[in-house]
N, C-alpha and C positions, 0 to 999 in steps of 0.2 A: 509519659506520653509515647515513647517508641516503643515498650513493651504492648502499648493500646493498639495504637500501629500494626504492630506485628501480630499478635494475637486476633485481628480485624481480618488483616491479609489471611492468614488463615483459616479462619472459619470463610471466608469468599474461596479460597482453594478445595476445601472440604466437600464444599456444595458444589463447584463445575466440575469438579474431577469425573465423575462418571460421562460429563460433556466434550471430553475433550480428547479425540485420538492418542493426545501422545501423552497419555497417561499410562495409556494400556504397551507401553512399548515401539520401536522404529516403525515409523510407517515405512510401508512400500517405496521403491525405490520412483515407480510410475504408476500409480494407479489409476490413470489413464492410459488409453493407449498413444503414442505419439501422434502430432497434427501432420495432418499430410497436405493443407492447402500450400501451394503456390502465393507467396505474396513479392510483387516486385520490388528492387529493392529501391528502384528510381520511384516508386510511388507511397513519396511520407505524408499524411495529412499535414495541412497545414495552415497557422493563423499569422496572416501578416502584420509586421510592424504597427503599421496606421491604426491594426483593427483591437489591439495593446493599450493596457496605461501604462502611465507613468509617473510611478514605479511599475513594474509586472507585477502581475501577485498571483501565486498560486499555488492550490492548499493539496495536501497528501492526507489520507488515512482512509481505513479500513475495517472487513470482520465489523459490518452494522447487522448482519442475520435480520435483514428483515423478517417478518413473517408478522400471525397476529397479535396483535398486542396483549392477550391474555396470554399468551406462554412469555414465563417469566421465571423458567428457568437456564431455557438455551440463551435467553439475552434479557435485555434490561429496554424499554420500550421508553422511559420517559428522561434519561439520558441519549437515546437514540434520535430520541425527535429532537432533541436540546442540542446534540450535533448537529443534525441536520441546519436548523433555523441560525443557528450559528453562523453554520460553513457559507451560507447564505449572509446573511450581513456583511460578508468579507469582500464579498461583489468578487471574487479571482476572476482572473484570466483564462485559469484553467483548473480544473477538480481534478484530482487522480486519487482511484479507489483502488485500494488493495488488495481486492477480492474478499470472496465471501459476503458479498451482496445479499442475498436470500440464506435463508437457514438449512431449504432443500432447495436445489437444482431441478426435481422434475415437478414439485410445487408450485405453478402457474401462480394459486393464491397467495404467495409469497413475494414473488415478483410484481403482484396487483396491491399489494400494499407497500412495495417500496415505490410504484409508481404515484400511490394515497399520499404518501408521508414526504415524496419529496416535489411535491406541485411548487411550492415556489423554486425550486430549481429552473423548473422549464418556463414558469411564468419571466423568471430574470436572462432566460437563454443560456443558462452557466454552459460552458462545455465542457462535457464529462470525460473523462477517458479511463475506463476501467480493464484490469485486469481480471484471468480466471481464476478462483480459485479452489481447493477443494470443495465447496460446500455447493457451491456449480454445478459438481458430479455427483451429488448427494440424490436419491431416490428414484432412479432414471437411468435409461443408455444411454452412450455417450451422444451418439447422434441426436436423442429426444433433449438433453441436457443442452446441445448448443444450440439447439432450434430456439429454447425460451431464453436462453441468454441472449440470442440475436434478437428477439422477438422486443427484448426487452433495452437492447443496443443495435437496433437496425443498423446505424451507420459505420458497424463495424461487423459487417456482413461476409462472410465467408474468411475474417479473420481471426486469428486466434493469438497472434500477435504484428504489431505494429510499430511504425514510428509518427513523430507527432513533432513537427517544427511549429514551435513557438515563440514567435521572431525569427529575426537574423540569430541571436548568440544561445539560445536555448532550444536544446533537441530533447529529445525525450522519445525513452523507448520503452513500448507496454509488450513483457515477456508472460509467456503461459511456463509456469515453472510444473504444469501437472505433463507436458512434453519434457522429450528430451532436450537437455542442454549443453551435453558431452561435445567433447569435441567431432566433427564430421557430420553430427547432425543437421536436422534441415533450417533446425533453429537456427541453432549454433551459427551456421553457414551464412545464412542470414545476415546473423546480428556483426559479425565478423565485417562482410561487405557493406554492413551501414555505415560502421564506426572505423574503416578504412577510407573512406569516401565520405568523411564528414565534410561540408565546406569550411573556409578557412574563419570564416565568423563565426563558430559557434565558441561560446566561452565556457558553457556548463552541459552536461551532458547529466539528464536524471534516466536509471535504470529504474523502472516499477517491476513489481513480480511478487506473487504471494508468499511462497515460501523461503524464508530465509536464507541466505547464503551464509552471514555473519549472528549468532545470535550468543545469549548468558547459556551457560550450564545449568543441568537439573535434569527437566522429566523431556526437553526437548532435545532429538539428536537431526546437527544438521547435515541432511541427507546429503549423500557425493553427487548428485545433480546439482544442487545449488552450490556445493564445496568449488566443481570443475569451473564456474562462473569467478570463484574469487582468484584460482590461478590464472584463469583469463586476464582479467584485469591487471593483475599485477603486472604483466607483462608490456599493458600497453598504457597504464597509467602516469609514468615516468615520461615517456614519448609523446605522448599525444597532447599538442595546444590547450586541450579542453582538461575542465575539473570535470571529476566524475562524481556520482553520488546515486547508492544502492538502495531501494527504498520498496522495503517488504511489511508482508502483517503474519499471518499464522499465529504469532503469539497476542492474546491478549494484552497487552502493555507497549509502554516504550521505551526502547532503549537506542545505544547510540556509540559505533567503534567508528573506529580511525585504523586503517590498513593499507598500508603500503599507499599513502597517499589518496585513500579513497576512502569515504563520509561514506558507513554504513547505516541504515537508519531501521528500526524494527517502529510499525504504526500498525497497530491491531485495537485500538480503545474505542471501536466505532460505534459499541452498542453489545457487541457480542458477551457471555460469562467475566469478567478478568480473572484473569492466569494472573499469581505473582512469578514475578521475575528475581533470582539468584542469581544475584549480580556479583557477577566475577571483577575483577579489575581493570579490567581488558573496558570494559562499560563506564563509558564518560559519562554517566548519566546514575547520579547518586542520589538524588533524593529517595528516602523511604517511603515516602506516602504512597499509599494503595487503596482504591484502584487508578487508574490511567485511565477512565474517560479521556481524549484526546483529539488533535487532529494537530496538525504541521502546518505553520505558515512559515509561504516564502517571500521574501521581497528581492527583484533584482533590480538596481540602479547604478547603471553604468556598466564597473568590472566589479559590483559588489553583489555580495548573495548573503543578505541575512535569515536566519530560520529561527521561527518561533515553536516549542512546542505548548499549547493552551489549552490544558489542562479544566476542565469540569468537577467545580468543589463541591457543589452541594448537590450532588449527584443523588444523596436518597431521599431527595425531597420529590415531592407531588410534580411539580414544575420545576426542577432545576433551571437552574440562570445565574450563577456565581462562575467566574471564572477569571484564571490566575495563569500567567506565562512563567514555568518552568521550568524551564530549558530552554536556552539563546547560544545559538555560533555561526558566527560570518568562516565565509568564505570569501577572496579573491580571484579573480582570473588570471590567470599565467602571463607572467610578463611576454609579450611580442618583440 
């Protein structure tokens, strides 16, 4: 059975590889040029207690490539809709996409079919909060490329990244990892003055961003843009009231490290190719089965944070609808 397993993963690796940038070698350090909006730092969106359940609940994952359902080679259309209608049953609090929404960025008709595919989102009023990410900047200039993102996310209009208070104890921050993140920059600067100025009730702090900071070895190299984000952290994860928790996609699959006191989390199983994942040790997350269809459920109750990964089994079926919780780990909030 794990030889079938693995023999599977690969022949899935065989056929995306010519789909996948980091096959052909290090991507570009920016291939974007950095964002130059002005965002305040006093102005975070924000969903009040009252407007919450209870439990909170809110799901992460990423890399769905919309686009038409007859290309079925950049993605898989009938586990993508199975996410979708899924992520939907779970009624969250709050969606966070990992980018790579659309397949191309200046593809209009790509963004008109994730608008087709995901009607019950808006029919339920889910609130979305998505990140940029490469596939964003795919077939377009940068300016045409945010005009349809905004087009496609009005109410995240002239930003490129954000903060997003949900509740009192949960803050969330959506980062464009295709800017810079080094220190001094505008991001950086930013993100610096948010999470200085956190107020004293937040107990979990969730970072989004597309490209990896933490990920497995192999064909992926994790760029020193997202590397200068984990020396960050580390520096103020020890200090700071709040848990932190890193939560990217770029890789097809998902995986899952623990650093210097911070939940790294890789969700890329949106719909897009699967990548298999060479999982190093460092990767708390050892099941063999491939692919990772996926998405991240969270629950927070009280000072408690459980996360689910759930997992899509019968993925090459016509209508997939089988699905199996994979990976489980709570978190606590820092003693007061």
């Amino acid at each position: 059975m794990m030889l079938k397993k693995s023999l599977t993963g690969l022949l899935w690796f065989l056929f995306a590889l010519p789909l996948h940038g980091y096959a052909s070698g290090p991507q570009p350090e920016h291939a974007v040029p950095p964002a130059t909006p002005s965002i305040p730092a006093a102005d975070p969106l924000s969903v009040p207690d009252a407007e919450l359940g209870n439990p909170l609940v809110f799901v992460i994952y990423g890399d769905m490539r919309f686009t038409d359902p007859s290309e079925t080679g950049a993605a898989a259309p009938a586990p993508r809709r199975a996410l979708v209608a899924k992520v939907a049953s779970e009624h969250p609090d709050a969606l966070f996409l990992t980018g790579d929404v659309p397949w191309h960025g200046g593809d209009t008709a790509d963004y008109r079919e994730f608008d087709q595919e995901t009607t019950l989102w808006r029919e339920q009023h889910l609130r979305v909060y998505p990140v940029l990410g490469n596939h964003e900047f795919s077939g377009c200039e940068v300016a045409e490329c945010l005009e349809n993102w905004w087009q496609a996310f009005p109410e995240f209009r002239d930003r490129r990244w954000y903060s997003v208070a949900v509740g009192a104890k949960l803050r969330a921050f959506a980062l464009d990892s295709n800017s810079s993140l080094l220190p001094g920059s505008e991001q950086r600067q930013w993100l610096e003055r948010q999470i200085d100025t956190l107020p004293s009730d937040v107990r979990f702090v969730v970072i989004t961003l597309h490209h990896p900071p933490v990920a497995d070895k192999g064909f992926l190299i994790v760029r020193s843009n997202e590397r200068t984000l984990v020396r960050y952290l580390k520096t103020i994860a020890s200090r700071s009231p709040a848990r932190f928790i890193v939560c990217s996609g770029h890789v097809h699959n998902y995986e899952r490290f623990e650093r210097d006191k911070v939940v790294y989390l890789v969700s890329g199983g949106g719909g897009a190719k699967p990548f298999p994942a060479l999982r190093g040790r460092a990767d708390r997350y050892r099941d063999p089965g491939f692919p990772n269809f996926h998405y991240i459920r969270f629950e927070l109750q009280g000072e408690h944070l459980t996360a689910e990964m759930i997992r899509l089994e019968d993925y090459d079926k016509p209508s997939p609808n089988m699905w199996a919780t994979k990976d489980r780990f709570e978190l606590w909030a820092k003693a007061r």
